[in-house]
Z-matrix of the N, CA and C atoms (Angstrom, degrees):
N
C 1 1.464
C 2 1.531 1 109.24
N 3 1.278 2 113.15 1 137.99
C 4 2.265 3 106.06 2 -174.78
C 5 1.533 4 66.86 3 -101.57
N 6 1.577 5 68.00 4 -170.95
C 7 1.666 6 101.44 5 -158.77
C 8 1.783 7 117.82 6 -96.65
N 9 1.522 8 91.79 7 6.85
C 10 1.488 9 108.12 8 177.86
C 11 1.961 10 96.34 9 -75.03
N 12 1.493 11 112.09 10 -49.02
C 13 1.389 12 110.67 11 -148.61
C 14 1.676 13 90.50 12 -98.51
N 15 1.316 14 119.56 13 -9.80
C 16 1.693 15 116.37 14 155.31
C 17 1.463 16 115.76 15 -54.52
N 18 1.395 17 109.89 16 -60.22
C 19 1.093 18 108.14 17 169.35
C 20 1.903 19 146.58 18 -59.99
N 21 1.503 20 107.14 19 -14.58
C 22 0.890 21 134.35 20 143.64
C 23 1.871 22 112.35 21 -42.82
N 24 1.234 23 105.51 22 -78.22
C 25 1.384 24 116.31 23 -173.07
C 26 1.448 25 99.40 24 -60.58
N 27 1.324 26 116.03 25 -32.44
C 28 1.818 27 95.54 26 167.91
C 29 1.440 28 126.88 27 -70.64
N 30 1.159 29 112.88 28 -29.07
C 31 1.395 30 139.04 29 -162.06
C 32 1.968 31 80.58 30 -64.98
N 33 1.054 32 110.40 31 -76.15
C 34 1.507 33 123.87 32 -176.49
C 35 1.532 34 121.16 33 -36.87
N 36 1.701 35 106.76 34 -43.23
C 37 1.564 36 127.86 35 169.98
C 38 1.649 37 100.71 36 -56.89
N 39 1.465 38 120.68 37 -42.24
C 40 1.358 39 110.68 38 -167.23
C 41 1.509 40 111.15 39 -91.06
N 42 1.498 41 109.09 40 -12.10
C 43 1.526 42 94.00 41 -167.22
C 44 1.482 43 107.13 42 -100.85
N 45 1.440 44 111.24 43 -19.21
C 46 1.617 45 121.53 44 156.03
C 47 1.424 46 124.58 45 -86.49
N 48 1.336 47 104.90 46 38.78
C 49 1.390 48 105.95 47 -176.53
C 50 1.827 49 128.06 48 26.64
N 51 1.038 50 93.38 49 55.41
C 52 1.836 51 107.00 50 -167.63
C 53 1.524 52 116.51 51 59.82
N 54 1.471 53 130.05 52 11.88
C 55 1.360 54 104.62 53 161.82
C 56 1.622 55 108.49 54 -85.39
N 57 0.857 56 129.22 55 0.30
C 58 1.944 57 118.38 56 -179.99
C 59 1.709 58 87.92 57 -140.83
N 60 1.686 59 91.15 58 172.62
C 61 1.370 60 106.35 59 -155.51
C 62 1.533 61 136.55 60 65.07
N 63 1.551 62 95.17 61 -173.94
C 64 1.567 63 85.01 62 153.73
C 65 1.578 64 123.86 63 -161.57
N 66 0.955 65 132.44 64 131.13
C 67 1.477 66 136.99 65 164.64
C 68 1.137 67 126.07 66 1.57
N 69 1.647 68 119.58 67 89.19
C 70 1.573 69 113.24 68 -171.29
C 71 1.835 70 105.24 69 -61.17
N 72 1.821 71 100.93 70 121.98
C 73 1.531 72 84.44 71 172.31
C 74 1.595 73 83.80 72 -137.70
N 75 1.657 74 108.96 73 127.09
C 76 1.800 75 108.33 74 -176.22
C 77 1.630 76 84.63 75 -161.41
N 78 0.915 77 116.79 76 115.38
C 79 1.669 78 123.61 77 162.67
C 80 1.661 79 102.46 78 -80.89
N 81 1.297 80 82.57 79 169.98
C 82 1.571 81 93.34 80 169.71
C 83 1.791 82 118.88 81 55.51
N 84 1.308 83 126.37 82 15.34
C 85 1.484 84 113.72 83 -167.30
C 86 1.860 85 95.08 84 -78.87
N 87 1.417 86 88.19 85 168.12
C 88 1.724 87 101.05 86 168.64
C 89 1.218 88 117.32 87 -134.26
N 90 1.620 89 110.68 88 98.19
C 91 1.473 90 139.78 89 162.71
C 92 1.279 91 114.95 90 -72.98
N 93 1.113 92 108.13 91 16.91
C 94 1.654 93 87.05 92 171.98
C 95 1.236 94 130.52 93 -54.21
N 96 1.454 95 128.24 94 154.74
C 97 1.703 96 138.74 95 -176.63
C 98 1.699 97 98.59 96 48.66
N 99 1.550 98 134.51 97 8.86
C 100 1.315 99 128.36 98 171.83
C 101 1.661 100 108.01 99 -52.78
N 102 1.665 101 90.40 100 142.79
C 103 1.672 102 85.40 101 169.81
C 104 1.799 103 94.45 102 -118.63
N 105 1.322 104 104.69 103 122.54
C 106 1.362 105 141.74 104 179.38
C 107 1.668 106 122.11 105 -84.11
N 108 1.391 107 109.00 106 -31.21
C 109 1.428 108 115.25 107 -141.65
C 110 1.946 109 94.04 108 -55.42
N 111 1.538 110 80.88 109 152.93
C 112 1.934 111 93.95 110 179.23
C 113 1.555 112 113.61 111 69.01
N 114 0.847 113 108.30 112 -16.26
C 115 1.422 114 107.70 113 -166.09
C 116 1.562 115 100.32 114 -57.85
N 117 1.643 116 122.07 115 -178.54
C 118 1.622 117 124.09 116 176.47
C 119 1.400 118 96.70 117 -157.42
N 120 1.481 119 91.07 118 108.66
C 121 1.612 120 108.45 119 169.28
C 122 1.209 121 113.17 120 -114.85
N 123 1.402 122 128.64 121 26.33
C 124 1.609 123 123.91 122 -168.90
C 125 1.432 124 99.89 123 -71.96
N 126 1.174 125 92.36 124 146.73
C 127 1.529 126 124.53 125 176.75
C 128 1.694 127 116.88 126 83.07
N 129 1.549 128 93.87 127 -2.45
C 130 1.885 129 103.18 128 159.22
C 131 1.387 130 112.56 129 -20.73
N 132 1.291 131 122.23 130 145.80
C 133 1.580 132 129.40 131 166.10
C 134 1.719 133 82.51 132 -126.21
N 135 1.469 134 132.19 133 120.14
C 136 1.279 135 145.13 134 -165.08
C 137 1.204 136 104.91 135 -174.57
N 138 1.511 137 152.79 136 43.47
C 139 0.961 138 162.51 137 126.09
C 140 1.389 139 106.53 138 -9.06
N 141 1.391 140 118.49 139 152.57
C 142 1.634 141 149.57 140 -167.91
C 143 1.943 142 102.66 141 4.63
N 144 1.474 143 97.58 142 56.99
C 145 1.683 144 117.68 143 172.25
C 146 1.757 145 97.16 144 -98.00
N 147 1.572 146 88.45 145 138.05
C 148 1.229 147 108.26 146 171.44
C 149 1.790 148 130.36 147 -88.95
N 150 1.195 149 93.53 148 99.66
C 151 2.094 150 94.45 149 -176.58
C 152 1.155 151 100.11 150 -99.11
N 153 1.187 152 134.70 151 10.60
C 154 1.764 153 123.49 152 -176.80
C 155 2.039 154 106.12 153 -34.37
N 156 0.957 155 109.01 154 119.80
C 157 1.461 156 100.33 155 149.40
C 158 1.639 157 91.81 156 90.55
N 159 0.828 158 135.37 157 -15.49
C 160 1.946 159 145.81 158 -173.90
C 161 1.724 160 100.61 159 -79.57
N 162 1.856 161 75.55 160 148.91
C 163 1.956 162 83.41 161 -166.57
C 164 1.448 163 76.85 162 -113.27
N 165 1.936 164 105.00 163 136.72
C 166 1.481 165 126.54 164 -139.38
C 167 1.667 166 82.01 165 -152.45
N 168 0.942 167 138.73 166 15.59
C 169 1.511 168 133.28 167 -171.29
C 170 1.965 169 110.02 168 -92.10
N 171 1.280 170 96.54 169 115.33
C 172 1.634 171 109.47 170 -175.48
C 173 1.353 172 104.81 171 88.07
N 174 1.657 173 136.18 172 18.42
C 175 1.465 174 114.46 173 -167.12
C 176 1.367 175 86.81 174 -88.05
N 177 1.404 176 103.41 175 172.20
C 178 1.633 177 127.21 176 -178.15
C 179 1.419 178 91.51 177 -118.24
N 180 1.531 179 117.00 178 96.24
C 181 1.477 180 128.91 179 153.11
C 182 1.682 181 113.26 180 -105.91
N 183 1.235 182 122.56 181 36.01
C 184 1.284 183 126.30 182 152.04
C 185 1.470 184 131.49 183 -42.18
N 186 1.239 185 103.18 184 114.24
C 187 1.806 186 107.77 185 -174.73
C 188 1.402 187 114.10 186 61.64
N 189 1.113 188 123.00 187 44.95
C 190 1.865 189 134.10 188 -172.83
C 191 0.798 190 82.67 189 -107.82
N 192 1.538 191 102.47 190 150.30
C 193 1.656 192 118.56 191 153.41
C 194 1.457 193 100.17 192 -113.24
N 195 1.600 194 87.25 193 113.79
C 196 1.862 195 112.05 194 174.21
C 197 1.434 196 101.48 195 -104.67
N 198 1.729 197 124.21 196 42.11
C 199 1.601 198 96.13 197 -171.55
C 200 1.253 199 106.44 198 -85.73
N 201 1.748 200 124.30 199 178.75
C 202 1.439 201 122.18 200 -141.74
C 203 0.963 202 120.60 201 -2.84
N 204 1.466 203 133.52 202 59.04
C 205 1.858 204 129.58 203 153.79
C 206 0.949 205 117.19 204 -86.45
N 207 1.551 206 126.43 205 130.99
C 208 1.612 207 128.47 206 165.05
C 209 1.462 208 117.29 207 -82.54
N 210 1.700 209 107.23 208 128.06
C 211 1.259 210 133.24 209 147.79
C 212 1.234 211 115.12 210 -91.11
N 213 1.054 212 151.66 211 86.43
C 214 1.437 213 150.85 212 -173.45
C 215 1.466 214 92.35 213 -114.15
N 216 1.766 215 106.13 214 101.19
C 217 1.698 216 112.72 215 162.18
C 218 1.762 217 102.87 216 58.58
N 219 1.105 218 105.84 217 31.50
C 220 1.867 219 117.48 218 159.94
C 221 1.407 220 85.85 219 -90.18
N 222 1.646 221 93.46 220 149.64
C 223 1.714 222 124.16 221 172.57
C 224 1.837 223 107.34 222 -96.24
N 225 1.737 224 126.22 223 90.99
C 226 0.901 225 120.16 224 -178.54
C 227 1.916 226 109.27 225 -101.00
N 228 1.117 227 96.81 226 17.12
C 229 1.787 228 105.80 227 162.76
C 230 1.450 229 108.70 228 6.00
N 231 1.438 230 138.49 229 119.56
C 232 1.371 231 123.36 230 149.23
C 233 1.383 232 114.64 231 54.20
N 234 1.252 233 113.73 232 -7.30
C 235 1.760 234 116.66 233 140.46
C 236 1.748 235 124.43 234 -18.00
N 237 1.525 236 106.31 235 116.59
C 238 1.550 237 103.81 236 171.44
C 239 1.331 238 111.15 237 -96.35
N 240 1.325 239 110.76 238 129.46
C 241 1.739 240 90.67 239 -167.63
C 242 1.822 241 90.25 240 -143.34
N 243 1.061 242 121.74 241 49.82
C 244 1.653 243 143.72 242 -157.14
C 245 1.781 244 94.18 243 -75.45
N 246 1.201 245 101.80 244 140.93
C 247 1.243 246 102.81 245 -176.55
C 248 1.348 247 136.85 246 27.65
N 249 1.868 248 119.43 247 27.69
C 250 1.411 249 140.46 248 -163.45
C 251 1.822 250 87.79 249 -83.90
N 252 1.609 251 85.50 250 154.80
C 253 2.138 252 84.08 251 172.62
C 254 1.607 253 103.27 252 -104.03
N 255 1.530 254 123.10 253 94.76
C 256 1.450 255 103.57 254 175.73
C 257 1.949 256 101.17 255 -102.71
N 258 1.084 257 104.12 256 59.14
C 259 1.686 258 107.14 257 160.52
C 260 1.518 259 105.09 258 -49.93
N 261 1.117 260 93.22 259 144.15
C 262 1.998 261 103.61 260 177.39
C 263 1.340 262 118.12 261 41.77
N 264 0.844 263 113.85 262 19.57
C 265 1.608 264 113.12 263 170.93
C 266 1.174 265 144.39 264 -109.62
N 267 1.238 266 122.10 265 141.49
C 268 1.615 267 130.08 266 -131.27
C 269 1.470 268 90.01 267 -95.77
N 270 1.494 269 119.73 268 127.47
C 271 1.335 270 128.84 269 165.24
C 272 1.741 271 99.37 270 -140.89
N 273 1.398 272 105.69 271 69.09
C 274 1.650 273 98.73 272 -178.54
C 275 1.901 274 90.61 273 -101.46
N 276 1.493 275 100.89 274 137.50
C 277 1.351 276 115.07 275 -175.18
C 278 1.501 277 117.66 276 47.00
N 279 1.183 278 103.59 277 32.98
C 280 1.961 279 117.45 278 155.13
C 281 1.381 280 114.45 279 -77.81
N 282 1.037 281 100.61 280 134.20
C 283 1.938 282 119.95 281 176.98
C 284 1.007 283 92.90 282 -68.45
N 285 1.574 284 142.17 283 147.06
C 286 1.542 285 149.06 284 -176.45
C 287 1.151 286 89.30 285 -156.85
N 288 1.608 287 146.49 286 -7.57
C 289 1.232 288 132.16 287 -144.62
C 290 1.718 289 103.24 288 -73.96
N 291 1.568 290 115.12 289 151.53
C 292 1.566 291 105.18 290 -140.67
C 293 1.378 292 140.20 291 0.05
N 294 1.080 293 132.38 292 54.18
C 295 1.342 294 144.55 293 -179.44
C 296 1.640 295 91.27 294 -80.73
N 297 1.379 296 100.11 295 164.38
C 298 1.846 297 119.66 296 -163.79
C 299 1.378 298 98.31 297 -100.51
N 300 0.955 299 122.92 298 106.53
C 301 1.774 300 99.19 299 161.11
C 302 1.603 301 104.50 300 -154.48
N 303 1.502 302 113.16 301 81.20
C 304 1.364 303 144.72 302 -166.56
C 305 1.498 304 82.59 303 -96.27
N 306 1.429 305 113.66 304 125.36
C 307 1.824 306 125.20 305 172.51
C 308 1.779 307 104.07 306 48.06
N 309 1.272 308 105.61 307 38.75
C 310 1.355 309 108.42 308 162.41
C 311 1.537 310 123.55 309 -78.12
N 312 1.373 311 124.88 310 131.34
C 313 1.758 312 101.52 311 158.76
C 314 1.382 313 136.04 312 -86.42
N 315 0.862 314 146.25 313 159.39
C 316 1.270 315 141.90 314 -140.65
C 317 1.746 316 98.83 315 -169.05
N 318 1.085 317 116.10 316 -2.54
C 319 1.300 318 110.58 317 -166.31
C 320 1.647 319 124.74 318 -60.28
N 321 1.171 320 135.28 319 126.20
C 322 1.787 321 125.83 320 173.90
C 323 1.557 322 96.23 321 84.80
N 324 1.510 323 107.64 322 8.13
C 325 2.002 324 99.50 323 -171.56
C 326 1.770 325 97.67 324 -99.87
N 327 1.720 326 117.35 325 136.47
C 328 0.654 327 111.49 326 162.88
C 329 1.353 328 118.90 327 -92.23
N 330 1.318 329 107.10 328 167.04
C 331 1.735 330 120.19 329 -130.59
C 332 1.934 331 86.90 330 -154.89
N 333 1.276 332 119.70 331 14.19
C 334 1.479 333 118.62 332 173.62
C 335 1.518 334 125.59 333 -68.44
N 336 1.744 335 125.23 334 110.08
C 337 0.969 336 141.24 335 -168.70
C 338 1.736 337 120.77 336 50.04
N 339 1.730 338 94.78 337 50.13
C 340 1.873 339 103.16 338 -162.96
C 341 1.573 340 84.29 339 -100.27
N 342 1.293 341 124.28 340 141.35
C 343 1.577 342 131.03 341 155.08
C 344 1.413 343 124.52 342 -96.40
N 345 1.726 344 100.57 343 114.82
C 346 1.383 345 114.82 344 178.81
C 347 0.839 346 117.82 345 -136.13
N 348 1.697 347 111.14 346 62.66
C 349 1.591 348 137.74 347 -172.34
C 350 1.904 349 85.17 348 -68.09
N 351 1.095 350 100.03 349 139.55
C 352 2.067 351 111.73 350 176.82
C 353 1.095 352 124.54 351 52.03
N 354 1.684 353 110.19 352 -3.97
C 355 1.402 354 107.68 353 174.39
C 356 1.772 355 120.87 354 -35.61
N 357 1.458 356 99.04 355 174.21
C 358 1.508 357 107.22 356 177.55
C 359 1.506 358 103.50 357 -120.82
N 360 1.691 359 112.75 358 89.60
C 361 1.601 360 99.50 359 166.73
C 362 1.133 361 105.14 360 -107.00
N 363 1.184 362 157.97 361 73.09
C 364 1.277 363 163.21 362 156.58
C 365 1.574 364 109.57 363 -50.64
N 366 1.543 365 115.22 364 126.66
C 367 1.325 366 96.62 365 -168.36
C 368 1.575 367 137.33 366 47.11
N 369 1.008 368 118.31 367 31.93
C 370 1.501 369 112.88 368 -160.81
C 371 1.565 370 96.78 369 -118.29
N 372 1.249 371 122.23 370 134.40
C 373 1.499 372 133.15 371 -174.77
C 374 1.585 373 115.93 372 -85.37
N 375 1.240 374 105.83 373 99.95
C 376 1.185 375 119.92 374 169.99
C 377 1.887 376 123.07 375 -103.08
N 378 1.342 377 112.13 376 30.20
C 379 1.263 378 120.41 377 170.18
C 380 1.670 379 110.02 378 -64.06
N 381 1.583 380 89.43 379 136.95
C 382 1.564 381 104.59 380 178.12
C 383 1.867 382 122.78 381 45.51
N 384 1.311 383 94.51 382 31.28
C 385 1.549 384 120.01 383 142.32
C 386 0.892 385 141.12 384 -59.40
N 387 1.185 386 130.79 385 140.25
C 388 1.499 387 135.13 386 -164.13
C 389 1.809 388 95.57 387 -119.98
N 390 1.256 389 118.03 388 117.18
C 391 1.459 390 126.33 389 -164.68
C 392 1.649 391 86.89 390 -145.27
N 393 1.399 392 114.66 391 103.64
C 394 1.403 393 123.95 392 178.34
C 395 1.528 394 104.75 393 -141.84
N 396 1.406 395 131.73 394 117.92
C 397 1.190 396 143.44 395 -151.04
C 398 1.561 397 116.02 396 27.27
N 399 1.572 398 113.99 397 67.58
C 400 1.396 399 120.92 398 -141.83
C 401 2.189 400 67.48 399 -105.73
N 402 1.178 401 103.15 400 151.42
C 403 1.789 402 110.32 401 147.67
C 404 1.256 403 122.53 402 -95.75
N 405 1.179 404 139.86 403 119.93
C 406 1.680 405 126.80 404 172.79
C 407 1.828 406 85.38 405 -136.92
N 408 0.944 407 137.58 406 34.99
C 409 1.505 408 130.40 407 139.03
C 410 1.551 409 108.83 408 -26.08
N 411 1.300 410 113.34 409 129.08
C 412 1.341 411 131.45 410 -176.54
C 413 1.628 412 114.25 411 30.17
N 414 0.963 413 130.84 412 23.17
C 415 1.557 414 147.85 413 148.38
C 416 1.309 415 93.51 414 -40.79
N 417 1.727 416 106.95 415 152.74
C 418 1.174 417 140.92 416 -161.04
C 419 1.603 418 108.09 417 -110.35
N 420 1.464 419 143.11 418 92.09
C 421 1.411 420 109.84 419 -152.26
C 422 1.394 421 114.42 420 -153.51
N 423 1.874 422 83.26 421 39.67
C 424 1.889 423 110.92 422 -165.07
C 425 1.426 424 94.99 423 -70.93
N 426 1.069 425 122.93 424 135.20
C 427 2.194 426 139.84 425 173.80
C 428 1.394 427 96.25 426 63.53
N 429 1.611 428 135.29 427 22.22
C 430 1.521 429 114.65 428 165.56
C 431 1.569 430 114.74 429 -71.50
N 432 1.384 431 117.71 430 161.20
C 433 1.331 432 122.55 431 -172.97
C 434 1.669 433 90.63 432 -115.71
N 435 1.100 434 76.83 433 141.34
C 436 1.873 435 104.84 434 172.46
C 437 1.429 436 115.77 435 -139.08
N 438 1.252 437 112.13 436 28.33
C 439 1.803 438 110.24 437 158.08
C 440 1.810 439 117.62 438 -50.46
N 441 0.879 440 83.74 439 146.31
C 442 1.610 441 97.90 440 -170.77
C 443 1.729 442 129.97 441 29.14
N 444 1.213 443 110.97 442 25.25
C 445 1.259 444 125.54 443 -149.36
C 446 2.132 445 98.02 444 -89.90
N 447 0.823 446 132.25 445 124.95
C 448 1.322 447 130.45 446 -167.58
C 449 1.834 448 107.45 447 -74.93
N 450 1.129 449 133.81 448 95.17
C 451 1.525 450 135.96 449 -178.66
C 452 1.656 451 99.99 450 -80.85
N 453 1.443 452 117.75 451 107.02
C 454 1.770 453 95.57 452 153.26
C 455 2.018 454 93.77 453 -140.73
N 456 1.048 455 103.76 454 150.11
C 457 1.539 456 141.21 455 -172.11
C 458 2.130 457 87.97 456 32.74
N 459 1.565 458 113.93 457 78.85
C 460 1.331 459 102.52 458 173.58
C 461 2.183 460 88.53 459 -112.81
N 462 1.272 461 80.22 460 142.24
C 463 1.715 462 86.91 461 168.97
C 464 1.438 463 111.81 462 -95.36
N 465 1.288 464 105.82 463 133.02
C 466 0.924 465 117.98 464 -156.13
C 467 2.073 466 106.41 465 -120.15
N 468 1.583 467 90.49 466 -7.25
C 469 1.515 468 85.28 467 174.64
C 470 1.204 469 166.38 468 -69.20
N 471 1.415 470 139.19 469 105.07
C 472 1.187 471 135.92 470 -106.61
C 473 1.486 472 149.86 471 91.29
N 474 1.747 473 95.37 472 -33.95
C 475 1.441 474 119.04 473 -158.45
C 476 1.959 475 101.45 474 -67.81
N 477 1.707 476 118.71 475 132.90
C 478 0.917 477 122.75 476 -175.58
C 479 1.781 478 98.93 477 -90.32
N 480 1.647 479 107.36 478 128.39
C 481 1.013 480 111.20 479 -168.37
C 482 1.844 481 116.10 480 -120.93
N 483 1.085 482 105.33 481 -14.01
C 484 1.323 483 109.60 482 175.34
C 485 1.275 484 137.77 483 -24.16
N 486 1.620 485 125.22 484 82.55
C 487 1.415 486 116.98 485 -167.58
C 488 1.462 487 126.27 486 107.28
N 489 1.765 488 93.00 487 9.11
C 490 1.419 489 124.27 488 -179.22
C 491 1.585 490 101.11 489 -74.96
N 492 1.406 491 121.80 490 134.68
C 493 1.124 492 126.77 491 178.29
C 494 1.345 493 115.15 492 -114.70
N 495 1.503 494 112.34 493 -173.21
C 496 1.404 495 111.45 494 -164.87
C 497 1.608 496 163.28 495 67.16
N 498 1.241 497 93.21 496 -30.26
C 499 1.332 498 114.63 497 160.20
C 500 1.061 499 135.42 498 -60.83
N 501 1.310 500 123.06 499 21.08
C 502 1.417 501 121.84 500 162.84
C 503 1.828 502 96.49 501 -90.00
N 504 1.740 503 97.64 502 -48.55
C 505 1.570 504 80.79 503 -172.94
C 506 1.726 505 126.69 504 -92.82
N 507 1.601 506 115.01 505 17.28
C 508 1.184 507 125.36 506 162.08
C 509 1.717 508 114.55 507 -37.58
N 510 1.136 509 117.59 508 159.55
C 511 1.573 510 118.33 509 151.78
C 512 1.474 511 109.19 510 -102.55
N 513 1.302 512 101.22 511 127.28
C 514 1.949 513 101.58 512 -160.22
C 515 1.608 514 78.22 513 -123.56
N 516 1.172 515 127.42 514 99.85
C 517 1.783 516 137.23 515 112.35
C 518 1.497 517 143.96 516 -15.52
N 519 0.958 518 98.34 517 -57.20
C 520 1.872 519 117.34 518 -177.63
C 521 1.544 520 98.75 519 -178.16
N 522 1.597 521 106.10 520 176.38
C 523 1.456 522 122.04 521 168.66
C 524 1.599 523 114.06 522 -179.25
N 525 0.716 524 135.64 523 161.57
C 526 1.708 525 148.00 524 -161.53
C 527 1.114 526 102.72 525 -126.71
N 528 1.511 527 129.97 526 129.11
C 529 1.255 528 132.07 527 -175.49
C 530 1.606 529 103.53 528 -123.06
N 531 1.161 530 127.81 529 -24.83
C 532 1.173 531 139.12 530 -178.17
C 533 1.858 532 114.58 531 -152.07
N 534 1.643 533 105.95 532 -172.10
C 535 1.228 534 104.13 533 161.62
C 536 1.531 535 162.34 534 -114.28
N 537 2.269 536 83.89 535 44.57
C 538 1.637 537 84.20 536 -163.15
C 539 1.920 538 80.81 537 -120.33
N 540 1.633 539 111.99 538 -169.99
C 541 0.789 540 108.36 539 167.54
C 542 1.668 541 152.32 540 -59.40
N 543 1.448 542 92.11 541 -23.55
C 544 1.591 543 127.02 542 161.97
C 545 1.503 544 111.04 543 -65.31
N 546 1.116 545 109.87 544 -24.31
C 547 1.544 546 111.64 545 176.72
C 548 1.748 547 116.35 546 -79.28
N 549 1.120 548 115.66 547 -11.88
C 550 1.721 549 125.66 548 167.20
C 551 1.735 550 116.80 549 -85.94
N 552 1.229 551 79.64 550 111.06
C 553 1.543 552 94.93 551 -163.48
C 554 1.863 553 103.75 552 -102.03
N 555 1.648 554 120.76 553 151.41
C 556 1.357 555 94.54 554 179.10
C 557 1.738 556 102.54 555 -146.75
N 558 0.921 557 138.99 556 156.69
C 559 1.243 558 140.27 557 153.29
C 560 1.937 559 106.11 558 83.29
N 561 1.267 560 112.94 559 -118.59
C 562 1.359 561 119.98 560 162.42
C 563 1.020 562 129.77 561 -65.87
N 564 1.622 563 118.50 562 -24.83
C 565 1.725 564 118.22 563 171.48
C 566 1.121 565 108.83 564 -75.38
N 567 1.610 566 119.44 565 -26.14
C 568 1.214 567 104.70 566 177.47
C 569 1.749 568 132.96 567 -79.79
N 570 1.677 569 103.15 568 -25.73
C 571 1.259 570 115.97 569 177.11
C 572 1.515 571 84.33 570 -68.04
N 573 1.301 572 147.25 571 -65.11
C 574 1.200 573 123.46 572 -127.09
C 575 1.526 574 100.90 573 -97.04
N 576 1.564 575 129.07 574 17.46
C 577 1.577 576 135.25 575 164.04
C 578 1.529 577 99.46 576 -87.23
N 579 1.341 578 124.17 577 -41.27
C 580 1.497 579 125.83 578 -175.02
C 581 1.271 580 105.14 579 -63.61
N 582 1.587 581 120.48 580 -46.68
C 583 1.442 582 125.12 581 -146.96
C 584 2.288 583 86.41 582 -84.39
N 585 0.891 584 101.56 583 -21.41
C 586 1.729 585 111.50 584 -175.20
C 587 1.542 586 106.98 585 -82.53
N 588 1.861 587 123.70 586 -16.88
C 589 1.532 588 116.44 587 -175.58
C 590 1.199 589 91.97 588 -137.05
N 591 1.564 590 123.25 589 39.53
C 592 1.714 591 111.90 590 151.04
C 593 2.054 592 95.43 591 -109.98
């Protein structure tokens, strides 16, 4: 069976609320350069699948388990990805820009030069992350956790933070708060601007 007529049978699992179809469960597939957009795979079990390079804009990956899956420079545009598990997983230079991911995990996932200008992380666990020229410009990022999560040059401007946790024990590097030079913040000024807008 490919993964066209799997998805079919998921498509069916979700819209009959599990009496027809069936439950996409396939680890490991390779989507690369797939074009996805709109599609609804929530509740996928698809673990360490490859999207490198895949146009991902509007999919419904709600409550999936994407853990270690690569997005490497996939377009997840306006992506709902709400309570999805992407533990360890590679989204370096992934489009996130408003993508959903309200009580998402994120934990051990690197997050290097990914744009998630307006995203929605609300609550979403980003412990022991790797966020290195990360965008979260006007990002949403009220009760996210940032325990141990590595911060260096992430912009942070705009970003609503209220109730943001963790950051005491982050490794904070640098960060961008705006767009002049005064806005590059590094070391202790920078922990102690975060620790001042959660």
């Amino acid at each position: 069976m490919d993964f066209e007529e799997e998805l079919e049978l998921h498509t069916r699992w979700n819209t009959s609320l599990g009496k027809d179809g069936v439950l996409l469960r396939h680890p490991e597939l390779d989507l690369t350069g797939t074009d996805l957009s709109n599609r609804n795979l929530s509740g996928a079990e698809i673990p360490g699948t490859k999207f490198d390079g895949a146009r991902l804009a509007g999919v419904d990956f709600g409550m999936c388990n994407l853990a270690s899956c690569s997005f490497r420079r996939a377009d997840l545009t306006g992506a709902m990805l709400t309570k999805a598990n992407l533990d360890y997983a590679a989204l370096n230079e992934t489009i996130l820009r408003g993508a959903k991911l309200f009580r998402t995990s994120l934990s051990s996932s690197d997050l290097t030069l990914a744009d998630l200008e307006e995203a929605d992380l609300r609550r979403a666990d980003l412990s022991d992350a790797v966020l290195i020229g990360t965008n979260l410009r006007g990002a949403t990022l009220e009760g996210a956790t940032f325990a141990g999560a590595t911060l260096s040059g992430v912009n942070f401007e705009g970003a609503q933070m209220r109730g943001a946790s963790g950051m005491d024990t982050a490794i904070v590097n640098d960060i961008r708060i705006g767009p002049t030079k005064s806005d590059h913040l590094e070391g202790t000024a920078a922990r102690d601007w975060l620790l001042r807008n959660i």
